[in-house]
N, C-alpha and C positions, 0 to 999 in steps of 0.2 A: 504494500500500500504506500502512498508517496503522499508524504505529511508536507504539508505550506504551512506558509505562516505571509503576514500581512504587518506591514506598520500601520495601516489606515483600520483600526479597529472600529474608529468612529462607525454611527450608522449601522454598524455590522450585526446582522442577526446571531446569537449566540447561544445554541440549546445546549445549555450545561448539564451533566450529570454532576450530584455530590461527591468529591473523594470518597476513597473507601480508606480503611485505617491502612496506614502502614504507607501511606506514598508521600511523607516526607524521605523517606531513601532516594524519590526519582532521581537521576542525571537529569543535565539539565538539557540534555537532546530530549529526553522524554518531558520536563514540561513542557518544551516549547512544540512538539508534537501533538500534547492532548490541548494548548492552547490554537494551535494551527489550526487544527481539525474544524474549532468553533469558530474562527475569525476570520478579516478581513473585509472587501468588498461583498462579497458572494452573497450574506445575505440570505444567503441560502435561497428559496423561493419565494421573491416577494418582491414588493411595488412599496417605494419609499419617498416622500418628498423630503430636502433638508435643505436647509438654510444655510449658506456660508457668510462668516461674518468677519470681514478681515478689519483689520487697526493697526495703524501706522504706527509709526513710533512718535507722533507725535500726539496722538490718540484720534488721529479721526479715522470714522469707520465708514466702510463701504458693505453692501449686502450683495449678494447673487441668492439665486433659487433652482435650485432643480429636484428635476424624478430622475430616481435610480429606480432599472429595472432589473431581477438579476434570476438566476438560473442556477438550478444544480443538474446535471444531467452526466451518469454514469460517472460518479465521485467529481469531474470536474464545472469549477464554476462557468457561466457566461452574465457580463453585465453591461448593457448600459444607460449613459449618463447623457441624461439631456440637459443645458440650461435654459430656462425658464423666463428669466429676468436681470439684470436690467434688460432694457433694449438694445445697448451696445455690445450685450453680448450671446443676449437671443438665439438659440439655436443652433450655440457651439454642443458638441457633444463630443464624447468619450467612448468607445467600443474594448471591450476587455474579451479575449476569449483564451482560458487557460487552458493549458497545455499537458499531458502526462510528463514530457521531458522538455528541459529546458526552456526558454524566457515562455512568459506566456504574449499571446499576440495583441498588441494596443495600437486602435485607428482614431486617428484625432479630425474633426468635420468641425473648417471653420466656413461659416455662411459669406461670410465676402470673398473668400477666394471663390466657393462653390467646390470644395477637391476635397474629397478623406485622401489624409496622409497615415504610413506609417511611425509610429515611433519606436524604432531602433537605438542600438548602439548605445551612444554618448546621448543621444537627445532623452533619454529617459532619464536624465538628470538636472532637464529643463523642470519651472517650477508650472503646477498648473491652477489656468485663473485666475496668471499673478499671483497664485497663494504661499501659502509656508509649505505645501505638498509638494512633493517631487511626485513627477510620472513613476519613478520606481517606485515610490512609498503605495502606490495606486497597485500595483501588481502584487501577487503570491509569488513565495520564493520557497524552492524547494526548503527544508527543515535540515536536508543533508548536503545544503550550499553553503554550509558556514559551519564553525566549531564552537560548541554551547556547552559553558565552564557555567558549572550551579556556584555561586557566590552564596554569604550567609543570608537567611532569612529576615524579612524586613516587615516593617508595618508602616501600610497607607492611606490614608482616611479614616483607621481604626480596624482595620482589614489587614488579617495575615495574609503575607506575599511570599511567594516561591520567586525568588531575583537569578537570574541568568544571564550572563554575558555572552552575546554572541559575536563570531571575529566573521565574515563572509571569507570565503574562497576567493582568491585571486581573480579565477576564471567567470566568477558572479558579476562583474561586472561595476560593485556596489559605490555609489557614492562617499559612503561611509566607511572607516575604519573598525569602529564595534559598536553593540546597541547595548545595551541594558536593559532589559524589561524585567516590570513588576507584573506578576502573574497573580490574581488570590486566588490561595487555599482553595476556599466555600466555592469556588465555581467557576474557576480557570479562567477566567477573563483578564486581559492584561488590564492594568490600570493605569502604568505610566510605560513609559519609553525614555530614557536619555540616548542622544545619537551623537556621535563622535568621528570626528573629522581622520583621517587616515595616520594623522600625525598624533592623535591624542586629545586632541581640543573636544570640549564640549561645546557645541553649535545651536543645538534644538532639543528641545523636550515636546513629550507629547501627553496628555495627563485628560483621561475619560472620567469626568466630573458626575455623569450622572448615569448611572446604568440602574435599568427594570424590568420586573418580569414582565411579560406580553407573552398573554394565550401559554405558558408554562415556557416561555425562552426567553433565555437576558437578551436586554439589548441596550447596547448603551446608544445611550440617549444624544450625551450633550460631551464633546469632545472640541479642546483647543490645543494646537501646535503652535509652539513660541519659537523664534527664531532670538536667539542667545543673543549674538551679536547685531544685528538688525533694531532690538527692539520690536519687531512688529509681530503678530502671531495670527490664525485662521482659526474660529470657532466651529465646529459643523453640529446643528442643533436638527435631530429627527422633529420633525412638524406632525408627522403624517406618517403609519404603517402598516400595511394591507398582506398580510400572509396570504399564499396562493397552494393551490393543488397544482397547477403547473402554467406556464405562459409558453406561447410558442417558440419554436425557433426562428420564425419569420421576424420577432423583434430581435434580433440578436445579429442582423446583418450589417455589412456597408451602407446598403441600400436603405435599411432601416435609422441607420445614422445623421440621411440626411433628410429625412419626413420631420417634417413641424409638430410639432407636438402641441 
């Protein structure tokens, strides 16, 4: 089975099971595995609207809006991301279709040009929406693309955390040097992120402020990434969450990227 994992937890549908006794032993490849499982864009099968809320560093904020649509279909995810609003940016979208092996496939549809592009390479390093999200923080990353050292246990928001350092593989690609994640206990959801520049520097953090059950699955709610040195950070607030039995694969195309919504 090929375990992911996601820095964009936000939004993320997350059907937790409780620990069973005795998995403080995990490595920390296995929490970030039973966290992978439940996270990310994927969402598993459902229809989301969220709100992005970016602030400069001088505090003024800008809003965007969109629906995330997303898919699980034989273990791998497909999603995507319309924007909604303002008007200048209307009808950009995002197409995510993950992969068994290797990068998962991301098409970007901007309305003034009229052209889905790929994002390949180095450009997955580009930020997206203007935000504090990188296009990679947006993808699943294999769980066996990085080496994941269990650090000592820690507490966040009053929640026991399972903390893991992870270093990515060379051949990953990653922006980043190592991440940090806080995983809790009670129900594997990560809760924060520290992300760290290749040299050691700490850059961004990421810190899921509000997670709830819905229909018997967590989902966090209300998540902001701060950009360390910038000053500025990107909030993403679920508005809106419509669990499915299934959505087509007819929304999950090129062609579906560039229909109006």
């Amino acid at each position: 089975m090929t375990h992911r994992f996601s820095i964009l937890v936000a939004a993320a549908l997350l059907a937790c099971p409780r620990p069973a006794a005795g998995e403080d032993a995990l490595t920390g490849k296995q929490v970030m595995e039973k966290a992978g499982d439940l996270s990310g864009l994927g969402l598993q099968t459902s229809v989301a609207k969220v709100k992005m809320l970016l602030t400069d560093s001088t505090g003024q904020k800008r809003e965007r809006l969109f629906v995330i649509r997303s898919k699980v279909s034989a273990g791998l995810r497909k999603m995507i991301l319309k924007v909604l609003s303002p008007a200048d940016v209307a009808g950009t979208g995002l197409l995510l279709l993950e992969k068994s092996k290797g990068n998962d496939d991301q098409y970007l549809y901007l309305p003034e040009t009229g052209k889905v592009r790929k994002i390949a390479g180095k450009q997955s390093h580009g930020t997206f929406l203007s935000s504090d999200f990188l296009y990679w923080d947006l993808r699943h990353h294999d769980v066996g693309d990085a080496d994941h050292e269990r650090l000592p246990d820690d507490t966040v928001s009053g929640m026991k955390c399972r903390v893991v350092k992870s270093v990515p593989h060379q051949d990953a690609d990653a922006p980043y040097g190592h991440i940090v994640t806080w995983v809790a206990a009670s129900n594997d959801v990560p809760v924060k992120m520290e992300l760290f520049n290749p040299k050691g520097k700490k850059i961004k953090k990421l810190f899921n402020s509000r997670i709830e059950k819905k229909e018997g699955r967590w989902v966090v709610m209300e998540s902001k990434m701060t950009d360390l040195a910038g000053g500025h950070s990107t909030q993403l607030l679920v508005q809106a969450l419509e669990f499915k039995d299934d959505i087509s694969d007819d929304e999950f195309t090129k062609v579906a990227l560039q229909r109006v919504e």
